[in-house]
C-alpha positions as CSV (number, residue, x, y, z in Angstrom):
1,X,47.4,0.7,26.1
2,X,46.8,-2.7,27.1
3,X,50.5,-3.9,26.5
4,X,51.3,-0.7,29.1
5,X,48.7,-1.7,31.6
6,X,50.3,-5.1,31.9
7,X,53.9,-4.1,32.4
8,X,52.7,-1.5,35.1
9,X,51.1,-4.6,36.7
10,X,54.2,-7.1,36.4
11,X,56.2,-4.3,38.0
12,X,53.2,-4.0,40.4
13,X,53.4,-7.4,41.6
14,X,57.7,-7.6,41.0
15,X,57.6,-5.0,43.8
16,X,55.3,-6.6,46.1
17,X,57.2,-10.0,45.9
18,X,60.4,-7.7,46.6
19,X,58.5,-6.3,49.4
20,X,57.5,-9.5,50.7
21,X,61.4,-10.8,51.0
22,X,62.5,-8.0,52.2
23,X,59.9,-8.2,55.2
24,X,60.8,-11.8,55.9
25,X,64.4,-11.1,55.3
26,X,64.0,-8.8,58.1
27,X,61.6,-10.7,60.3
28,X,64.4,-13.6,59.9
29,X,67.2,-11.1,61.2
30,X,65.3,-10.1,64.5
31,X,65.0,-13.7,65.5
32,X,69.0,-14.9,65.0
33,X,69.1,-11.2,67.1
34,X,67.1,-12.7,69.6
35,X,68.3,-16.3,69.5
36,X,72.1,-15.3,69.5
37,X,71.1,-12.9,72.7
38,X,69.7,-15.8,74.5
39,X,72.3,-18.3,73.6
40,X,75.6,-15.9,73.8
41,X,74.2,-13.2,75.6
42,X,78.5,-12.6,76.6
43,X,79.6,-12.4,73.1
44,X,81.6,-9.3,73.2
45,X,83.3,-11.0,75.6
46,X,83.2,-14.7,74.4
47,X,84.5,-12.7,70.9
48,X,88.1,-11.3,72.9
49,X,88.9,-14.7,74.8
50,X,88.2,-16.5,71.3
51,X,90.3,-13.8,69.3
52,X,93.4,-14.4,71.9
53,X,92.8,-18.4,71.5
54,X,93.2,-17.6,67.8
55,X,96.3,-16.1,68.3
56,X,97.5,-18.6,70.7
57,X,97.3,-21.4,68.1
58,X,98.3,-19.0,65.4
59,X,102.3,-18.6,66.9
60,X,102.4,-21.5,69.3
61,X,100.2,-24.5,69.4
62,X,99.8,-24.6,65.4
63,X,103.4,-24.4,64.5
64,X,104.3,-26.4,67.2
65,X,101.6,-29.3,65.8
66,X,102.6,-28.9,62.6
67,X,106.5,-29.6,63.3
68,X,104.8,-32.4,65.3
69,X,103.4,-34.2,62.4
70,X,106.4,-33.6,60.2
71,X,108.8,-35.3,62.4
72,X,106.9,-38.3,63.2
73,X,105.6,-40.6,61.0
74,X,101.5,-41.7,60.7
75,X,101.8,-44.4,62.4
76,X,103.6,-43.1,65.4
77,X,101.0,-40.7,66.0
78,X,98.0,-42.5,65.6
79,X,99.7,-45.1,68.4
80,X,100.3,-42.1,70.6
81,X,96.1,-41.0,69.9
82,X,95.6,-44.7,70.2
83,X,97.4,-44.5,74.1
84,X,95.2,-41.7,75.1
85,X,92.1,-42.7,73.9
86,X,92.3,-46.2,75.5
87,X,93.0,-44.6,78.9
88,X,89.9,-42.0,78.5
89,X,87.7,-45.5,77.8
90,X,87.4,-45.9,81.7
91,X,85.9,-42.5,82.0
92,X,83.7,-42.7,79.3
93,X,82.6,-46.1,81.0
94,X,81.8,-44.1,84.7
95,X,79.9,-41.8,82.6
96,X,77.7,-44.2,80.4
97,X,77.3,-45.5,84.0
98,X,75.9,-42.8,85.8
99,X,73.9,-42.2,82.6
100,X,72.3,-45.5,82.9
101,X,73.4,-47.3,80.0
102,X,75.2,-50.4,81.7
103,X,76.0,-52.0,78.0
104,X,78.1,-49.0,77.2
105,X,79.9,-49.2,80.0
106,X,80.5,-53.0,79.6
107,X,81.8,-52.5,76.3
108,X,84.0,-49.1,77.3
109,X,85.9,-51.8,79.8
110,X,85.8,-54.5,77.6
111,X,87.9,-52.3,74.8
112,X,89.8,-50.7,77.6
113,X,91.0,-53.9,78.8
114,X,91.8,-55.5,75.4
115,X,93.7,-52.5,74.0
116,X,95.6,-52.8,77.1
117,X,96.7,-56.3,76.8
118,X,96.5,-57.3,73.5
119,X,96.6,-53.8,72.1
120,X,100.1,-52.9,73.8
121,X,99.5,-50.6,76.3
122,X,96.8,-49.0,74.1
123,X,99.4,-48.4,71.1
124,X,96.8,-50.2,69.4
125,X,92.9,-50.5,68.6
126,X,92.5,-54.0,68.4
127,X,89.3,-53.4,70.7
128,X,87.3,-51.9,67.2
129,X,88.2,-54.9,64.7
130,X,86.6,-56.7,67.8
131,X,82.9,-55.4,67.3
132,X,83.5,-53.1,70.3
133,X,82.7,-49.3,69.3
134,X,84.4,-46.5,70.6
135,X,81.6,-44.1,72.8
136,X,82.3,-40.6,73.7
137,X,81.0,-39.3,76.7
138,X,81.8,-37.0,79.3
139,X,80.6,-35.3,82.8
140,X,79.3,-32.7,80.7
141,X,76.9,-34.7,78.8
142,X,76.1,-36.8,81.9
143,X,74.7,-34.1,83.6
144,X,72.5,-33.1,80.0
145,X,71.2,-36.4,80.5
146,X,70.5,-35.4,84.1
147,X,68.8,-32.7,82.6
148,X,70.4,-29.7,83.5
149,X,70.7,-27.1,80.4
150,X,73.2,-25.8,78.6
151,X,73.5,-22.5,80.3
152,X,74.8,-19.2,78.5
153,X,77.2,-20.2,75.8
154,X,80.9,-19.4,76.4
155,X,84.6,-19.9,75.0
156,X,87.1,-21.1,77.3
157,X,90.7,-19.6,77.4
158,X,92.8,-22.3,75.5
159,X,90.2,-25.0,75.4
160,X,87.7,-23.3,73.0
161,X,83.8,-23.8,73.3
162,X,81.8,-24.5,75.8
163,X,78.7,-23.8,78.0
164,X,78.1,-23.5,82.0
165,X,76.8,-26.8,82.2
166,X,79.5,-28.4,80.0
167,X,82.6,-26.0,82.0
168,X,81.1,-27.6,85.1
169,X,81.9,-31.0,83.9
170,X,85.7,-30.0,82.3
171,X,86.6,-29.7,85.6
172,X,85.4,-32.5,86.9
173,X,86.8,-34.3,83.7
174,X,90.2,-32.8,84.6
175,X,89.9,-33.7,88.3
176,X,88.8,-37.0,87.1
177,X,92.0,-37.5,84.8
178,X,94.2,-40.4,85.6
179,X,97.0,-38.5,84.0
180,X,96.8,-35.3,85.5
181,X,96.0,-36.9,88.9
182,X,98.5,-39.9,89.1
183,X,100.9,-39.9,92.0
184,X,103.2,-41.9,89.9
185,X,104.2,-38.9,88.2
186,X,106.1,-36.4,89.0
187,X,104.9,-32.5,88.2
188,X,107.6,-32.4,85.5
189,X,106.4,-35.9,83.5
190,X,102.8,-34.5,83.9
191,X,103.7,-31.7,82.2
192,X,105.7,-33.4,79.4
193,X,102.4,-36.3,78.9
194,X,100.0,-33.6,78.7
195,X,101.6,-31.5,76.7
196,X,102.2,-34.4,74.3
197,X,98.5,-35.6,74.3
198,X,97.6,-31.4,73.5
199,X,99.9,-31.3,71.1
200,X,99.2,-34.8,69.0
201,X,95.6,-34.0,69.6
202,X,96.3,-30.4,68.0
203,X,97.7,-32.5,65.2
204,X,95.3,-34.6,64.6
205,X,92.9,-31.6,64.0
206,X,95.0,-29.7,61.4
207,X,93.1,-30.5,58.2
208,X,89.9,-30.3,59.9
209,X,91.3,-26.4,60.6
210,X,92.0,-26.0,57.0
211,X,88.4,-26.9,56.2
212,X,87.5,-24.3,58.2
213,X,89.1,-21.8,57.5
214,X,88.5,-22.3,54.0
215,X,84.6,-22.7,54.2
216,X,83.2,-19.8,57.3
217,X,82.7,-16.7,56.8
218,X,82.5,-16.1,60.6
219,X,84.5,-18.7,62.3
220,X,83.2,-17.8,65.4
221,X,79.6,-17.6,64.7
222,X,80.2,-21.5,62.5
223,X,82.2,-22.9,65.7
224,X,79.6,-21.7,68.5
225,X,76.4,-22.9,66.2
226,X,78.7,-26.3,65.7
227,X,79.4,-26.7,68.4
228,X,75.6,-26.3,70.2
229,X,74.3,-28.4,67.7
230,X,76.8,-31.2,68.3
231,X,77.1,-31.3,72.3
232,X,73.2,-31.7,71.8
233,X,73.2,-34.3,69.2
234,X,75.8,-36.2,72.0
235,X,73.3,-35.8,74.7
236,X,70.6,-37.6,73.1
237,X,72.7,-40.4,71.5
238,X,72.1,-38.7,67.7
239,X,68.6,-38.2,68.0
240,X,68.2,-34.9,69.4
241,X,64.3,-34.0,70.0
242,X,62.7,-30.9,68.0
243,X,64.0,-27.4,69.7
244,X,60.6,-25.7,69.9
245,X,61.7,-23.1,67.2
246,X,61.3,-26.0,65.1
C-alpha cells in the first residue's frame, strides 16, 4: 500500500512539473508572437521579397561569385575588397563625424590617406599594420545615434535586411557614393565597378552562406533576429543597453 501511494504521488508531481512546462512553453510562444508582430509586423510580405532574393542569388549572383573566386586568385581579390573599402573610409569618417566622435574620423582619414599612397590606390591595407582600425559606420547608424528607432523591420529587394530607419540611410549612402556618383565615369564603367564590388563582395560572403545554411532552421527568422541584434550592437559601439524585455 505504501509503495502504491508513492508512485501515485511521483506520477502526481511528474504531471504537475509536465504541466508547469507546458504552461511556460506556451506563455513563451505568445510573447515571440507578440514581439515578431511588433518587430516584422509585414512578414508575409518581407517573407515573398526575401524568397525572390533567395532565388536571385540561387541562379545569378551565387554562381556568378562562385566563378568569381575560381578564376582569380586570393590575393587578387582581397586587393580588389582592399580598393573598395579604402574608398568607403571617407564616408565612414563624415559619419563618425556627424556622430560626434572626431577621433574616429581622424583615424578613418588617416587610413584613407595611407592606403592611398602607400597602400597603392587602396590595393593594400597598410593603414591596419599601422595601429589604425578599420570602423564601420553608416547614415543608418548615424541617425540611431540621433536617436531615431528602427522602425518596422523589412527585407529589401536585392540588398537583403533592413529597417525604415536604416532604408532611409541606404539611400543616402547610395547618393553619397563616390562611385556611383563620380562624373568621371561614364554610365557603362559605373556599371562594370559596381557590379565588380557586388560581385567580389558576394564572394567574399560565400562560406559565411554555407554556415548558414548548414546551421538555421529558418533562415529568415536567424537573418532578421541577426541582423536586429547586430545593427544595434553597431549603434552603441558594442555595448548595447538592456531592451526592456530584459
Amino acid at each position: 500500500m505504501g509503495r502504491l501511494s508513492h508512485q501515485l504521488s511521483h506520477q502526481f508531481l511528474k504531471s504537475i512539473l509536465m504541466a508547469c512546462v507546458l504552461a511556460l512553453t506556451a506563455c513563451a510562444s505568445i510573447q515571440q508572437t507578440e514581439r515578431v508582430a511588433q518587430i516584422d509586423p509585414f512578414e508575409r510580405v518581407n517573407r515573398a521579397v526575401f524568397s525572390f532574393n533567395e532565388t536571385a542569388d540561387q541562379y545569378v549572383i551565387k554562381p556568378i561569385a562562385e566563378g568569381y573566386q575560381f578564376i582569380l586568385p586570393e590575393f587578387v581579390r582581397t586587393g580588389v575588397t582592399n580598393f573598395f573599402s579604402n574608398i568607403n573610409d571617407v564616408l565612414i569618417a563624415a559619419n563618425n563625424l556627424l556622430q560626434g566622435k572626431p577621433g574616429n574620423a581622424a583615424s578613418d582619414i588617416g587610413r584613407f590617406f595611407v592606403n592611398s599612397t602607400i597602400g597603392v590606390l587602396g590595393l593594400f591595407d597598410v593603414a591596419t599594420d599601422m595601429g589604425l582600425d578599420k570602423n564601420r559606420e553608416d547614415f543608418g547608424q548615424t541617425l540611431g545615434v540621433w536617436g531615431i528607432g528602427d522602425g518596422p523591420y523589412v527585407v529589401l529587394p536585392f540588398f537583403g535586411p533592413s529597417n525604415v530607419r536604416d532604408t532611409v540611410g541606404f539611400v543616402v549612402d547610395v547618393e553619397t557614393d563616390f562611385m556611383i556618383n563620380t562624373n568621371k565615369l561614364n554610365s557603362d564603367e559605373k556599371i562594370a565597378i559596381n557590379g565588380l564590388r557586388i560581385i567580389n563582395r558576394r564572394a567574399d560572403l560565400l562560406d559565411a552562406g554555407q554556415l548558414l545554411e548548414d546551421a538555421a532552421f529558418d533562415k529568415y527568422s536567424f537573418l532578421r533576429d541577426g541582423y536586429l541584434q547586430r545593427r544595434r550592437s553597431q549603434i552603441y559601439d558594442g555595448e548595447p543597453p538592456p531592451l526592456k524585455e530584459e
